[in-house]
C-alpha positions in Angstrom: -94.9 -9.6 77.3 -97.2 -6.5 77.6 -96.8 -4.0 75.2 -94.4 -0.4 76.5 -96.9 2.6 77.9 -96.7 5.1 75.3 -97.2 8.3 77.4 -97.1 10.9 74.1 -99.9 8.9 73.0 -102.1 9.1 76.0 -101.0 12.8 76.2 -102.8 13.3 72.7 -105.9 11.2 73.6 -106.5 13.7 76.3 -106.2 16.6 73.8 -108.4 14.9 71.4 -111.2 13.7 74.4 -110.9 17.8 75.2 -111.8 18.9 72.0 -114.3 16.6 71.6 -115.7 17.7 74.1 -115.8 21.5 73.2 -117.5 20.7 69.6 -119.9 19.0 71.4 -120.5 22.0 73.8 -120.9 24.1 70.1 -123.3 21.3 68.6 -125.5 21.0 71.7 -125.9 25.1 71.7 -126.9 24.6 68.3 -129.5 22.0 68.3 -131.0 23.5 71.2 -130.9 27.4 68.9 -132.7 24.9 66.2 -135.1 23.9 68.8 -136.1 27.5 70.1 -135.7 29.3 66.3 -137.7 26.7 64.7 -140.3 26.6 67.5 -140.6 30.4 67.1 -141.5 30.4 62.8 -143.9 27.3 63.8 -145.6 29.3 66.2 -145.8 32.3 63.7 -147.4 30.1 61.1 -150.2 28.9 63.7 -150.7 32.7 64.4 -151.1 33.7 60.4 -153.4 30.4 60.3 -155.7 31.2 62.9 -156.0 34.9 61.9 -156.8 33.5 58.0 -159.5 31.3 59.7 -160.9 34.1 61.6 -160.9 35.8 58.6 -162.2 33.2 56.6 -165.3 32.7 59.2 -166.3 35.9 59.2 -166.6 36.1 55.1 -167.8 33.0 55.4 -170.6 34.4 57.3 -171.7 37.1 54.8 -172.4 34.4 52.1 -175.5 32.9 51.2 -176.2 29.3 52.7 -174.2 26.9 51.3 -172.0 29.4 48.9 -169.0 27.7 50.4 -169.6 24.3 49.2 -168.3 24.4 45.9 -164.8 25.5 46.5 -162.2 24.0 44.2 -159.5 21.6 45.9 -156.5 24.1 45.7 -158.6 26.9 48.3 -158.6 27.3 51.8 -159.9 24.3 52.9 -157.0 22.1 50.7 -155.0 24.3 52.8 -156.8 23.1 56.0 -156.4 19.4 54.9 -152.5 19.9 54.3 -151.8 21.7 57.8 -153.8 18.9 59.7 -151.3 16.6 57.6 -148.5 18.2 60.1 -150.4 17.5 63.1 -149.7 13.9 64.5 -152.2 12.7 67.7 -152.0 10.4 70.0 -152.4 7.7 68.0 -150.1 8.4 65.1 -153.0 10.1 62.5 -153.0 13.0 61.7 -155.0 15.6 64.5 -155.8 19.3 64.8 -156.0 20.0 68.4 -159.0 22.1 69.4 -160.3 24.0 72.3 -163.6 23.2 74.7 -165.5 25.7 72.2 -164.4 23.1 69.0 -162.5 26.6 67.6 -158.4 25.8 66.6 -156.7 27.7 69.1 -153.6 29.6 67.7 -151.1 27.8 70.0 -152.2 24.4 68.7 -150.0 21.0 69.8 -148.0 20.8 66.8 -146.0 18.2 66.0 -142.9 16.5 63.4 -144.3 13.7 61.1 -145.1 10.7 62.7 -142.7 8.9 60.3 -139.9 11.1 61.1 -139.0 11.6 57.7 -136.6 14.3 56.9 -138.9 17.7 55.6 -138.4 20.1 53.1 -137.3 23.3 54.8 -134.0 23.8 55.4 -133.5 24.3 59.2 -129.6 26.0 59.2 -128.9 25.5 62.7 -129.9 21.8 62.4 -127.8 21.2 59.7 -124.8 23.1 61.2 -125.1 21.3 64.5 -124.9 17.9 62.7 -122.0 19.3 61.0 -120.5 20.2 64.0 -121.4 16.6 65.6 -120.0 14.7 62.9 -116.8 16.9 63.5 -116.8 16.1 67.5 -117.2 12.6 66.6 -113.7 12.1 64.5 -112.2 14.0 67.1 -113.6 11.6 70.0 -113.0 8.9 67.5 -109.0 10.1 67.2 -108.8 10.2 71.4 -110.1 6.5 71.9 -108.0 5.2 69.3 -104.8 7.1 70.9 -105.8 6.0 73.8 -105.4 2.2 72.9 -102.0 3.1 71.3 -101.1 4.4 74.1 -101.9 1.7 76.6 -101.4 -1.1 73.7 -104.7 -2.7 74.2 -108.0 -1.8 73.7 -109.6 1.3 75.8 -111.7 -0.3 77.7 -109.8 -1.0 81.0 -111.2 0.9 83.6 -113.7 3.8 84.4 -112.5 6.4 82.2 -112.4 4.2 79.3 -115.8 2.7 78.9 -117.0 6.3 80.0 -115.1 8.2 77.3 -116.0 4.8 74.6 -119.7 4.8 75.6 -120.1 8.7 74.9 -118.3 7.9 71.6 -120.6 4.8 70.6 -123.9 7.2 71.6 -123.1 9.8 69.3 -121.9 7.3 66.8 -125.3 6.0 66.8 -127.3 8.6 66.9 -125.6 9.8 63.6 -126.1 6.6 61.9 -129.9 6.6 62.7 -130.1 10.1 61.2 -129.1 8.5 57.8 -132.4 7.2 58.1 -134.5 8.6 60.5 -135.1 12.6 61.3 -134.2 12.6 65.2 -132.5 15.6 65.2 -134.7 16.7 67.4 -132.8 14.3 69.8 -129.7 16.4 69.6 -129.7 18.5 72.0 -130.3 15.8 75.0 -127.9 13.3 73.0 -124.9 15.7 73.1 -125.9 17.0 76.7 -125.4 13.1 77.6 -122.3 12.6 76.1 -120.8 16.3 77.4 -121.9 15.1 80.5 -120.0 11.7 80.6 -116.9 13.4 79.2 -117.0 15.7 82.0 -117.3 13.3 84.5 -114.6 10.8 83.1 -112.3 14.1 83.1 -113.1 15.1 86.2 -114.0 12.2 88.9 -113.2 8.9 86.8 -109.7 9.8 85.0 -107.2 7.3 85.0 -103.3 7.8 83.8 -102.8 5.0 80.8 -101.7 1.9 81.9 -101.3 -2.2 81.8 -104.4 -3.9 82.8 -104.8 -6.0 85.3 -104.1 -9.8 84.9 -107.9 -10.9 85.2 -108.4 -8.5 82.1 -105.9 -9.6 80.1 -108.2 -11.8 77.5 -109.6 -11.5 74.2 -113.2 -11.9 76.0 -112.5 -8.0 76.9 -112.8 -7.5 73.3 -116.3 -9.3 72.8 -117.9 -9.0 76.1 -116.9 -4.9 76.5 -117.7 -4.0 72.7 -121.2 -5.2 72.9 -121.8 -3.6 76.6 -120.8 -0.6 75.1 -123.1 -0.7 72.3 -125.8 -1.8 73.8 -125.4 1.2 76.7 -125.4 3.4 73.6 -128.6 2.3 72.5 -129.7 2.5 75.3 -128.9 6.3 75.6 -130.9 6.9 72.9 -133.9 5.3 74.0 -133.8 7.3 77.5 -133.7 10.4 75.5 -136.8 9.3 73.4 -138.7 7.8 76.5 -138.2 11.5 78.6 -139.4 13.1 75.7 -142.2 10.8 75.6 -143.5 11.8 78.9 -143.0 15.6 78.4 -144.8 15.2 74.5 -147.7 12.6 76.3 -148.6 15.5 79.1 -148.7 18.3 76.4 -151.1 16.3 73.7 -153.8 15.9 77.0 -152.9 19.7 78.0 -153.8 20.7 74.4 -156.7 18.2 73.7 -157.9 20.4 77.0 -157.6 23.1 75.3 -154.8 24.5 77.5 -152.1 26.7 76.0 -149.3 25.2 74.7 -146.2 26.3 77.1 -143.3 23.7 75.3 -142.7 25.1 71.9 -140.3 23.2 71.2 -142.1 20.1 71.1 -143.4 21.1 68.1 -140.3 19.2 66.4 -141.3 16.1 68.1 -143.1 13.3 67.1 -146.3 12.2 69.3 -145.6 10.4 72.0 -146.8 7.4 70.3 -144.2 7.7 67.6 -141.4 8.0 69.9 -142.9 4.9 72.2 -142.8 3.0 69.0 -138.9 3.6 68.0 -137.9 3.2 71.4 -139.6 -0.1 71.8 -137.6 -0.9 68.4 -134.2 0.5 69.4 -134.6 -1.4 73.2 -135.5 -4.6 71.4 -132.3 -4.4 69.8 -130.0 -3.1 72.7 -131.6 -6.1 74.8 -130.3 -8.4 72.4 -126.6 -7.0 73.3 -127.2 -7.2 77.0 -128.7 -10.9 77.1 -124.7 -11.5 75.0 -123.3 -9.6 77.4 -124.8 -11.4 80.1 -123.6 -14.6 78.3 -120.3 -13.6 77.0 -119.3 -12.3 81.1 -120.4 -15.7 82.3 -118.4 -17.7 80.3 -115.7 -15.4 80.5 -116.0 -15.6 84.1 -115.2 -19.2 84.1 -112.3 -18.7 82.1 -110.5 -16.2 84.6 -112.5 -17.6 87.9 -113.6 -21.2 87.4 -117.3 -20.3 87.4 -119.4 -18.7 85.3 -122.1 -17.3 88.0 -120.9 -16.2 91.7 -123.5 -13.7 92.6 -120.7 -11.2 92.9 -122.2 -7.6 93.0 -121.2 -6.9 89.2 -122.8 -9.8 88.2 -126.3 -9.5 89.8 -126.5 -5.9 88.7 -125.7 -7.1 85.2 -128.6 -9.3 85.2 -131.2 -7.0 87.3 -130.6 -4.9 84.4 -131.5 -7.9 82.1 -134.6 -8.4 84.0 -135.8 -5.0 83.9 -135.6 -4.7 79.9 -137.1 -7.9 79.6 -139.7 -7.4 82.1 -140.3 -3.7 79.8 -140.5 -5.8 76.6 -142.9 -8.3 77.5 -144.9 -6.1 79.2 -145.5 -3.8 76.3 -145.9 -6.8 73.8 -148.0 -9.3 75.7 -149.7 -6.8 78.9 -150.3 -4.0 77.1 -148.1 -1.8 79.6 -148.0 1.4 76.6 -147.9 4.9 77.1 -146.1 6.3 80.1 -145.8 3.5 82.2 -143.7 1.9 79.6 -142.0 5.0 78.7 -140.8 5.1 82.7 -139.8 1.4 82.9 -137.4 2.1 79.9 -136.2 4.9 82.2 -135.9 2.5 85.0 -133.8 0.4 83.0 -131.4 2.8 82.1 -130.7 4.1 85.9 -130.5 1.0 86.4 -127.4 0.8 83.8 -126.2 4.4 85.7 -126.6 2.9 88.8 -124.6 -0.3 87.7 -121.8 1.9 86.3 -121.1 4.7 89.3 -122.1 3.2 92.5 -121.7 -0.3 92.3 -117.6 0.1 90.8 -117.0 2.3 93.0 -118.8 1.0 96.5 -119.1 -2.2 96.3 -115.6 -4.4 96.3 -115.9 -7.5 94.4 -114.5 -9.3 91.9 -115.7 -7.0 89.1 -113.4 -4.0 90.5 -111.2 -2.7 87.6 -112.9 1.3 87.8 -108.8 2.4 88.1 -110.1 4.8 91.1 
């Protein structure tokens, strides 16, 4: 016997989903006034650097031949050696971009540790956006789980739900890997995701709570929805890190042409190499979820249909996704495909997952169709 709709519940949930939403709003603002403030003071420090070189070259100039060479390790030049430290080129090691000329122009291509280990200075807005995150994240937390009170079941029944649950799980994420990992610089265009898909749940996918439907009804929801979800979220994270790849891998060959630098704040991103490296990591991963998620909807599938592979639309999306993240993987590992063409595959992969999600639930009728429109 299905468990009574509790309509107070679902009433809350929307409250909850709404004010999630907001202190997400607040947290994007201030990871992208982190981006611009701390771009800004990094550009100021290049400025009072290359006005202490030029200064340095033309004293250097009045000395006798060679006067220079017996500097102690604490002058200018242990200075040199520890700004090039926080210069990371294209192939991980340290670099100090220069111009045509060989001079260090004063808008060089700065960028975070390679590592991305967490640095000394304290960045305010960074720290208050994260605040503010891990805030929005116990609200969305407190809306899915009144929303599966409310329907007595799990929340991930229709459009709205997986929506509203994957934005959850991609902020969940990306706050675990900051335990560990510096992406704050991801932030901005993690929260922008996740404001995004709680708009669109609210506004085109929103579905009253209710029973589900009988083809639904089985514990295989449980397995085979929790790790799609997951693995989405991962995925997320790597789209974020493989657009930022492209934008940081055309402004390292604008500034090893000596060209201005335009994108200040890129300066808080790794080189494009570092970011090509995680994501690789992070996709390996996610894949693993899909290829059970794959397996868990086929045998699910011949659970509720007698068959556990009928080519319905759902399905073969569900597995061109597959193929796209595996043909990404292999080609990076065993073909060499680095740099932006694997950086736009990984994109591929994931509007592949959009694609999968919008217009094949709602435009394509099959056996898969449970998007509550």
């Amino acid at each position: 016997m299905p468990f009574s709709i509790n309509e107070t519940a679902g009433q809350y949930s929307e409250l909850f989903m709404l004010l999630a939403a907001v202190t997400y709003t607040v947290a994007f603002i201030a990871f992208a006034w982190d981006l611009a403030k701390s771009s800004k003071a990094l550009r100021l420090i290049d400025e009072k650097a290359a006005a202490a070189e030029g200064a340095g070259t033309t004293a250097a100039l009045k000395q006798p031949v060679g006067a220079a060479v017996g500097r102690s390790a604490g002058g200018s030049d242990a200075l040199a050696d520890k700004s090039d430290q926080d210069l990371s080129g294209p192939d991980g090691r340290a670099e100090r971009p220069t111009s045509k000329s060989g001079s260090v122009p004063a808008s060089s291509a700065r960028m975070a540790d390679g590592e991305m280990r967490y640095a000394a200075e304290r960045r305010v807005p960074a720290r208050v956006a994260v605040a503010l995150t891990v805030l929005g994240v116990l609200i969305h937390g407190a809306g899915v789980v009144t929303r599966a009170i409310g329907a007595g079941r799990v929340p991930w029944g229709n459009m709205y739900e997986f929506l509203t649950t994957g934005a959850f799980m991609a902020v969940a994420v990306f706050l675990l890997v900051l335990i560990k990992r510096d992406l704050r610089f991801l932030g901005t265009f993690v929260l922008g995701l996740a404001v995004i898909m709680q708009v669109a749940a609210a506004v085109s996918f929103w579905t009253p709570v209710g029973h589900l439907v009988p083809a639904l009804q089985s514990y295989w929801l449980i397995i085979h929805v929790s790790i799609a979800v997951l693995s989405s979220a991962l995925f997320t994270l790597t789209f974020a890190m493989s657009a930022l790849q492209l934008v940081q891998s055309h402004r390292q060959k604008v500034a090893a042409a000596g060209g201005a630098d335009k994108l200040g704040f890129m300066r808080l991103v790794p080189s494009a190499l570092s970011l090509e490296n995680l994501s690789y990591r992070i996709n390996a991963i996610a894949f693993i979820g899909w290829t059970f998620t794959l397996m868990f909807g086929a045998i699910w599938a011949e659970k509720a249909w007698g068959r556990f592979w009928g080519w319905d639309t759902k399905e073969v999306w569900t597995f061109v996704i597959w193929v796209v993240y595996a043909g990404y993987l292999h080609a990076r590992a065993t073909r060499g495909w680095t740099g932006t063409r694997a950086a736009w595959l990984s994109i591929v992969g994931y509007l592949c997952i959009v694609f999968n999600f919008t217009i094949v639930n709602q435009f394509f009728s099959g056996l898969h169709s449970y998007s509550g429109l």
